[in-house]
VEXVEXRO-401895 format. One record per atom (N, C-alpha, C, O): x, y, z. Coordinates in steps of 0.1 Angstrom, whole numbers, padded with zeros to 4 digits, always signed. Each point is the difference from the previous one (the first is absolute). Layout:
REM residues N
XYZ/...
//
This chain:
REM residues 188
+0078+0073+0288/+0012+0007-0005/-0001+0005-0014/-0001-0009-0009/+0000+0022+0006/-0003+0005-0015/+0015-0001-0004/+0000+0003-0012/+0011-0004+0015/+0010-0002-0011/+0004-0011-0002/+0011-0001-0005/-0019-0012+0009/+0003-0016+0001/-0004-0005-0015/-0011+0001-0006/+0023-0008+0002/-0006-0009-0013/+0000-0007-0001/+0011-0004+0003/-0023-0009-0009/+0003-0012+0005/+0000-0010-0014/-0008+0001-0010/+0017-0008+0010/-0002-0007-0016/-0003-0019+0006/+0007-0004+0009/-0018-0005-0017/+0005-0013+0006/+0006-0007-0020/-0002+0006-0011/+0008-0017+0014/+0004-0004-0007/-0005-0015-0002/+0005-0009+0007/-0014+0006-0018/+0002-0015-0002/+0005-0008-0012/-0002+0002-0011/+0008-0010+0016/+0009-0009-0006/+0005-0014+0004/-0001-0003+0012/+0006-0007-0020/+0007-0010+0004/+0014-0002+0005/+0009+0003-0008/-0007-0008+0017/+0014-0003+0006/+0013-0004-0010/-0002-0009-0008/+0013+0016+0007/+0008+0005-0007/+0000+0006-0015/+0006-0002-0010/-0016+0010+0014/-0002+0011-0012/+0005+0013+0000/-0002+0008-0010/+0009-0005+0018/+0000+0011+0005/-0001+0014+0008/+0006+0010+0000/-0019-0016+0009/-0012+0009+0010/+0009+0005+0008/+0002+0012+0004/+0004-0022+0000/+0008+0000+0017/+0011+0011-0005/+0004+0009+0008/+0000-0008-0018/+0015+0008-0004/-0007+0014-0004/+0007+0010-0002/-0018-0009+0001/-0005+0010-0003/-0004+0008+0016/+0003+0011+0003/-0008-0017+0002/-0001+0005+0013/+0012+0004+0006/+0003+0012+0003/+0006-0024+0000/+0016+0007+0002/+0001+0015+0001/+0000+0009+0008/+0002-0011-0030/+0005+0012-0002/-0003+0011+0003/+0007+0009+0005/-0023-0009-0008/-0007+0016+0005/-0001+0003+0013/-0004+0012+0003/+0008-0023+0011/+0001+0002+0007/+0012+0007+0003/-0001+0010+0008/+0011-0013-0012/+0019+0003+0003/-0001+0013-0006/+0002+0010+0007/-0007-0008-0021/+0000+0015-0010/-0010+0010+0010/+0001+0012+0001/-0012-0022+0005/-0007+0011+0005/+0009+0007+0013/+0000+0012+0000/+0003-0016+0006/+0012+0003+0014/+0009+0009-0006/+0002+0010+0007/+0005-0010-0017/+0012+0005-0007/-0008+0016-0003/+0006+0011+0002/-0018-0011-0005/-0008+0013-0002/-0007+0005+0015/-0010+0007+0000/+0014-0011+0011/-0002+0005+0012/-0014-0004-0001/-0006+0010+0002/-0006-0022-0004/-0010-0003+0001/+0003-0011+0013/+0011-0003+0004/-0027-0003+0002/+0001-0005+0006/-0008-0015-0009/-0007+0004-0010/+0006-0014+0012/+0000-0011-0005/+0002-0013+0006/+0009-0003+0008/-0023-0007-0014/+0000-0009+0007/-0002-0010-0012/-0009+0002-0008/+0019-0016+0005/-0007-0010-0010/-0003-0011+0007/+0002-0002+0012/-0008-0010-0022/+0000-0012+0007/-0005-0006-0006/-0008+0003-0008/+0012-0017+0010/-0012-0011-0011/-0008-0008+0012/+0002-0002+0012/-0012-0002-0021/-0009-0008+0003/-0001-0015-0012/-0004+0000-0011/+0010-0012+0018/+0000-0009-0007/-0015-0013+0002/-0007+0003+0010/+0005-0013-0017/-0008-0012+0002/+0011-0007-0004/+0011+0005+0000/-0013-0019-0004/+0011-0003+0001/+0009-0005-0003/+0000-0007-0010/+0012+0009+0016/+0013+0013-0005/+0010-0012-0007/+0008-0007+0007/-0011+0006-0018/+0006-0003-0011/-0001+0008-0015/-0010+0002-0006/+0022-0001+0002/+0002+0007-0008/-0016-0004-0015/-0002-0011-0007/-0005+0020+0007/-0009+0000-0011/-0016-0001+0004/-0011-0003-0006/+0014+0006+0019/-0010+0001+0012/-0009+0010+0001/+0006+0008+0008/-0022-0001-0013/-0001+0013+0003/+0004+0011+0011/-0004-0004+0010/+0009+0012-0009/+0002+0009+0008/-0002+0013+0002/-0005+0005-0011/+0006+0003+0020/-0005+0014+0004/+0012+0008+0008/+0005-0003+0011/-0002+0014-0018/+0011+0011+0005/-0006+0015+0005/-0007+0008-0007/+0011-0008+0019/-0006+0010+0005/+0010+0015+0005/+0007+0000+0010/-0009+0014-0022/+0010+0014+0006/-0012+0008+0003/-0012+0000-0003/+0023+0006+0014/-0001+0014+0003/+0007+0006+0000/+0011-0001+0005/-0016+0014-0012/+0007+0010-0002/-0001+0013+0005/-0011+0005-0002/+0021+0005+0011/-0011+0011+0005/+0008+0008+0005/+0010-0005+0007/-0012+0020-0008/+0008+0011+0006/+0001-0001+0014/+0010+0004+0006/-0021-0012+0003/+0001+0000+0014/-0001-0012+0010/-0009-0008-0002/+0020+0005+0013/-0004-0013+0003/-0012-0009-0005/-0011+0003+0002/+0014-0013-0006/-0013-0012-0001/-0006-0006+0013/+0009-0005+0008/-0018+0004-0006/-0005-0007+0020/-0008-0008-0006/-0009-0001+0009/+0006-0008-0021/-0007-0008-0008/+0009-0013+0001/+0012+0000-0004/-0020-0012+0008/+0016-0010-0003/-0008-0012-0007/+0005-0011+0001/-0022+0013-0008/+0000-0013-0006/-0003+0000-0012/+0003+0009-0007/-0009-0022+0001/-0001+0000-0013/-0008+0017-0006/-0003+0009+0007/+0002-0009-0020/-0006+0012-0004/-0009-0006-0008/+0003-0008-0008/-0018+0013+0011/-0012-0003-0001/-0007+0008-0009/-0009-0006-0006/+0014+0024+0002/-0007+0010-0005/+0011+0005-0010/+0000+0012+0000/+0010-0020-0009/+0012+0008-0006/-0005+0014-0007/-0012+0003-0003/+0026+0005+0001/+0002+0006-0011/-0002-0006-0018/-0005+0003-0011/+0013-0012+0016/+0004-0002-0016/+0000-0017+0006/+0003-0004+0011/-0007-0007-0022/+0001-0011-0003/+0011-0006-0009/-0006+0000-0011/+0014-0004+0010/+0004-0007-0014/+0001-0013+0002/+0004-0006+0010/-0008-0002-0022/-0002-0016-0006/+0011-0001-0006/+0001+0006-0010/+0012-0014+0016/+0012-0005-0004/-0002-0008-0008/+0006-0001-0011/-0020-0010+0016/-0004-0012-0012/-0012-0002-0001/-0009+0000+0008/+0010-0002-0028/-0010+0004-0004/-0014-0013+0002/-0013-0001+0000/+0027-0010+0001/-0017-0012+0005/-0005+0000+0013/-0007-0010+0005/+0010+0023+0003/-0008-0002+0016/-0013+0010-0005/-0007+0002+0011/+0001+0004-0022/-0007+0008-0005/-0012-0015-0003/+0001-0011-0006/-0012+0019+0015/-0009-0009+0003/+0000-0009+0011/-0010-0005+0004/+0023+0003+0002/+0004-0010+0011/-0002+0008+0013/-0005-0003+0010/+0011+0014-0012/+0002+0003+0016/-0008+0016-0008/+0000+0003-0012/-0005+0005+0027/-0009+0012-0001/+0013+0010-0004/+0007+0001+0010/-0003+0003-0018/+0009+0008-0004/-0006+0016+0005/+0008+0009+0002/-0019-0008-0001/-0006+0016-0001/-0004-0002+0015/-0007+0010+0002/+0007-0016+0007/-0007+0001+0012/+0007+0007+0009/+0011-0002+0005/-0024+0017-0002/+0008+0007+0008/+0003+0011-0007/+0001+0010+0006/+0001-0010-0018/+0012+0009-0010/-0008+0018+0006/-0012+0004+0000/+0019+0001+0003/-0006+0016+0003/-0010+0005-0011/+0004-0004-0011/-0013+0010+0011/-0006+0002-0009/+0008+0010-0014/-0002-0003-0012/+0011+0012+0015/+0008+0005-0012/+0012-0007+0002/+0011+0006+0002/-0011-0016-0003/+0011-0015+0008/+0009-0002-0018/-0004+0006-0010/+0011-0011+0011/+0008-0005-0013/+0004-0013-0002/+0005-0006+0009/-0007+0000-0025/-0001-0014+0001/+0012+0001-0009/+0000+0007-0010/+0013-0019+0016/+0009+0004-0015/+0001-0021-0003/+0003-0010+0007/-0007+0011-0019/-0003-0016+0000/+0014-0001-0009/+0005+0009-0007/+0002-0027+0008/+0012-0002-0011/-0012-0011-0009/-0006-0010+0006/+0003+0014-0022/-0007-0009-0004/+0004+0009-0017/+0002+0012-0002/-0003-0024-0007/+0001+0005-0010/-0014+0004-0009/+0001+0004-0011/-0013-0005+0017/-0011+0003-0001/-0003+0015+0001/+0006+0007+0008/-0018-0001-0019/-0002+0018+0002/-0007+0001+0013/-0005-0010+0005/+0006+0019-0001/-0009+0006+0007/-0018-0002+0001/-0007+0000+0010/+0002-0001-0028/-0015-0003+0000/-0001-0016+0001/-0010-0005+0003/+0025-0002-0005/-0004-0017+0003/+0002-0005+0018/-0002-0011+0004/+0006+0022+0002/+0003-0005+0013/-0010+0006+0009/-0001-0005+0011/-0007+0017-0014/-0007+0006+0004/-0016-0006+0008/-0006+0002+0010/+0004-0009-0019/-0016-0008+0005/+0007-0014+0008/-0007-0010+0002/+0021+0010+0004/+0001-0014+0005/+0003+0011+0018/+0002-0006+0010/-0003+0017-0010/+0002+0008+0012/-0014+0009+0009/-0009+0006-0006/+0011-0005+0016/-0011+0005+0006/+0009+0016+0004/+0005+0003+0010/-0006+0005-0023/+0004+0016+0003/-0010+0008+0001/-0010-0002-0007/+0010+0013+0016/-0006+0010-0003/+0006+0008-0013/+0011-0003-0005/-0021+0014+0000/+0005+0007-0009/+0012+0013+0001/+0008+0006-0008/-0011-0006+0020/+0014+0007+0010/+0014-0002-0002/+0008+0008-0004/-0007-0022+0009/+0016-0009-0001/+0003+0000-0017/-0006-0001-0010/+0021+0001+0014/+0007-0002-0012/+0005-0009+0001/+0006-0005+0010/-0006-0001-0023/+0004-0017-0003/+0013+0002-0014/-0003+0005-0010/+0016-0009+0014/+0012-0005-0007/+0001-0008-0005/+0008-0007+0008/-0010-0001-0019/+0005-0010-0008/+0017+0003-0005/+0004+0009-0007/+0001-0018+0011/+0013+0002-0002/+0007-0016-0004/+0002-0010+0007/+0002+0012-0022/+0004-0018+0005/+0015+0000+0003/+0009+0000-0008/-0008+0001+0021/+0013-0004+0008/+0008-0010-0004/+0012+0000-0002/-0022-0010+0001/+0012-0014-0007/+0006+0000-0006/+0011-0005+0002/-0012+0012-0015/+0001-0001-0012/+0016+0014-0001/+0008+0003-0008/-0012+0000+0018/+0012+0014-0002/+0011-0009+0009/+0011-0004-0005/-0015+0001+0017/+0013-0009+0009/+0007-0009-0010/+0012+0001-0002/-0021-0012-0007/+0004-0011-0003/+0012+0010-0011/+0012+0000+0001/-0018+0009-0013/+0011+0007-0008/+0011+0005+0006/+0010+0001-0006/-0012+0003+0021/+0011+0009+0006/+0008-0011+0010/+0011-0002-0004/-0013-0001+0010/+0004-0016+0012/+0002-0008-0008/+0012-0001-0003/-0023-0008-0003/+0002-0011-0007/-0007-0011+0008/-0001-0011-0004/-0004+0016+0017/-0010-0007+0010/-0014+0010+0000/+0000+0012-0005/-0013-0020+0011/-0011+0003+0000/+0004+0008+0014/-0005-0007+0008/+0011+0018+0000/+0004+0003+0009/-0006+0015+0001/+0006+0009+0006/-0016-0009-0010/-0014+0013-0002/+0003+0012+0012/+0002+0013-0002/-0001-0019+0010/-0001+0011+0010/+0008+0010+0001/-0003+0007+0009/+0014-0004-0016/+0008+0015+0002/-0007+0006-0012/-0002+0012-0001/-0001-0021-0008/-0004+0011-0013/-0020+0006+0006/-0003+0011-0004/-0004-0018+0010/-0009+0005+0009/+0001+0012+0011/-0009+0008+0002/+0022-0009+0006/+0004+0008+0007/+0002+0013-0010/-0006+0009+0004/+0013-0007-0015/-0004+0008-0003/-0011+0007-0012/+0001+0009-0008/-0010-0018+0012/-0013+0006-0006/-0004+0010+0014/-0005+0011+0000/+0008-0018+0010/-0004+0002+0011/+0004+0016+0007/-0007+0008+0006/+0021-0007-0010/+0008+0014+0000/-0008+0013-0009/-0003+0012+0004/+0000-0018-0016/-0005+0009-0011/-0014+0005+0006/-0003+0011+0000/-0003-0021+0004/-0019+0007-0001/+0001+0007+0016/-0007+0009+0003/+0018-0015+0008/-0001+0010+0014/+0012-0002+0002/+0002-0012-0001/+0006+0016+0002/+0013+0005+0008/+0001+0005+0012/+0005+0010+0005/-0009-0019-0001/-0003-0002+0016/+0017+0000+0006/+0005+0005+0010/+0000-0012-0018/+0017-0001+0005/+0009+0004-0015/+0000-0008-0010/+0005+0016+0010/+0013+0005-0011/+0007-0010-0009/+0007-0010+0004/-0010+0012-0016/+0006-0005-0013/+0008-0003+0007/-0001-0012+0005/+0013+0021-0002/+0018+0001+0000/-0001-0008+0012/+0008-0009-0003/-0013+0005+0014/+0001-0007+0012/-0002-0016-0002/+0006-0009+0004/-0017+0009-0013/-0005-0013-0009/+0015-0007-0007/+0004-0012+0001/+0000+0024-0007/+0011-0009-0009/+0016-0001+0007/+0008-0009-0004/-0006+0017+0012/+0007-0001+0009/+0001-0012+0007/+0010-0007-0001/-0023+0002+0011/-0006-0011+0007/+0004-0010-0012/+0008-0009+0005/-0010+0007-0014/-0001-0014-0011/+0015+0003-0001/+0008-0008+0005/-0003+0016-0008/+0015-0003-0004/+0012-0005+0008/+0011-0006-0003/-0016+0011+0019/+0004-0006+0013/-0002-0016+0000/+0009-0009-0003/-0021+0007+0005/-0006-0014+0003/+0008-0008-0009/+0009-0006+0005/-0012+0006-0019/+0002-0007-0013/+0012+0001+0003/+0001-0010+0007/+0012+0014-0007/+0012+0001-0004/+0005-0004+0012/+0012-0001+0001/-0017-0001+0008/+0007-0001+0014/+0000-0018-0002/+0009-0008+0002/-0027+0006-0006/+0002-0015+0003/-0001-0011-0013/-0003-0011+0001/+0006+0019-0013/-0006-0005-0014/+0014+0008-0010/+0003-0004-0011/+0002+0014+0016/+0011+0003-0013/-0007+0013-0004/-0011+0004+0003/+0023+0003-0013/-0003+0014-0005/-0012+0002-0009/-0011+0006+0001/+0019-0020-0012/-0012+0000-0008/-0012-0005+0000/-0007+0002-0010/+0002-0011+0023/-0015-0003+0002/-0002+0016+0005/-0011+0003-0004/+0015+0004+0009/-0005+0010+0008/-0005+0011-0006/-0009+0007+0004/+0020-0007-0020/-0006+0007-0015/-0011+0000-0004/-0009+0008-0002/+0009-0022+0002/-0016-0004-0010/-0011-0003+0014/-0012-0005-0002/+0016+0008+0012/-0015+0001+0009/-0004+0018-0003/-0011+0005-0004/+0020+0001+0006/+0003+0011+0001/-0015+0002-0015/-0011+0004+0000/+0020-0008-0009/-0007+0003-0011/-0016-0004-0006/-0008+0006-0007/+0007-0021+0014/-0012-0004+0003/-0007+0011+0008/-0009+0006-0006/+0010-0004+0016/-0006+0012+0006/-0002+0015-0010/-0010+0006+0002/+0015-0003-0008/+0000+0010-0008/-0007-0001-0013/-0006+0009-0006/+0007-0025+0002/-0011+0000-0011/-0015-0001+0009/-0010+0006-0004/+0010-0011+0014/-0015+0000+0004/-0003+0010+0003/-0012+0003-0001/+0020+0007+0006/-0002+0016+0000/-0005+0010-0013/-0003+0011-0003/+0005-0022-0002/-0002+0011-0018/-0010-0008-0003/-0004+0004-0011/+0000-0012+0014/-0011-0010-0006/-0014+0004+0003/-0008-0007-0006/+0004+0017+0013/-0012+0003+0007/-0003+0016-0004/-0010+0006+0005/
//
């Protein structure tokens, strides 16, 4: 399928992964995409590694398992770096968006990249924890994630968070996710 995008996601259980998938799943449908998410847990307690699996794509998906060959990678957490194969698989012009407060030349020799792929250092924590007040990374990832492919629409993005958030969390959590997402969008 040449218009299929595939992102996997690793992280620990309640960080965020799963809410990220959600969203770009619901925002991707809202933009007439077809879309598939899902987690993959071990086990399933909160702080557990885990694995989130989209698809994103102009035309039915007929694919229904894990993804093996992503688009794009992102590391929700920064201590699974070294733990679990973060690059396995990655496409060769593949994208790496890591949350670490580390450069780019300090995180670089702990990764197996081609000189192809592009690698994101973004420290996500550090923007949630100012904007939330929780280590809750993954909306401000999501939109790192918007900025470098916009595979699914800003306005659909923030739409989706302001639904979700306000429906089951209030106006003003729905603000500052909203805006978490927006700083990690400018952060890249």
């Amino acid at each position: 399928m040449e218009n299929l995008f595939e992102i996997r996601i690793h992280s620990r259980g309640g960080q965020g992964a799963k809410t990220i998938g959600q969203i770009l799943a619901e925002a991707g449908i809202e933009d007439g995409k077809f879309v598939e998410a899902f987690s993959e847990y071990g086990p399933e307690r909160s702080g557990a590694p885990m694995q989130v699996f989209i698809r994103i794509s102009s035309e039915p998906i007929r694919v229904h398992s894990n993804i093996k060959t992503p688009d794009m990678v992102i590391l929700a957490d920064p201590s699974l770096l070294g733990m679990v194969d973060i690059t396995g698989g990655l496409k060769k012009n593949g994208t790496l968006i890591i949350n670490t407060d580390k450069t780019l030349d300090e995180i670089k020799p702990k990764l197996k990249t081609s000189k192809s792929q592009k690698i994101y250092p973004i420290n996500a924590t550090k923007i949630a924890v100012e904007v939330l007040g929780k280590d809750f990374s993954g909306i401000v990832l999501m939109g790192a994630l918007n900025k470098i492919n916009p595979i699914v629409s800003k306005e659909a993005l923030e739409e989706e968070l302001e639904e979700i958030f306000a429906r089951k969390k209030g106006k003003e959590v729905a603000e500052k996710n909203i805006l978490a997402f927006r700083r990690g969008y400018e952060a890249v």
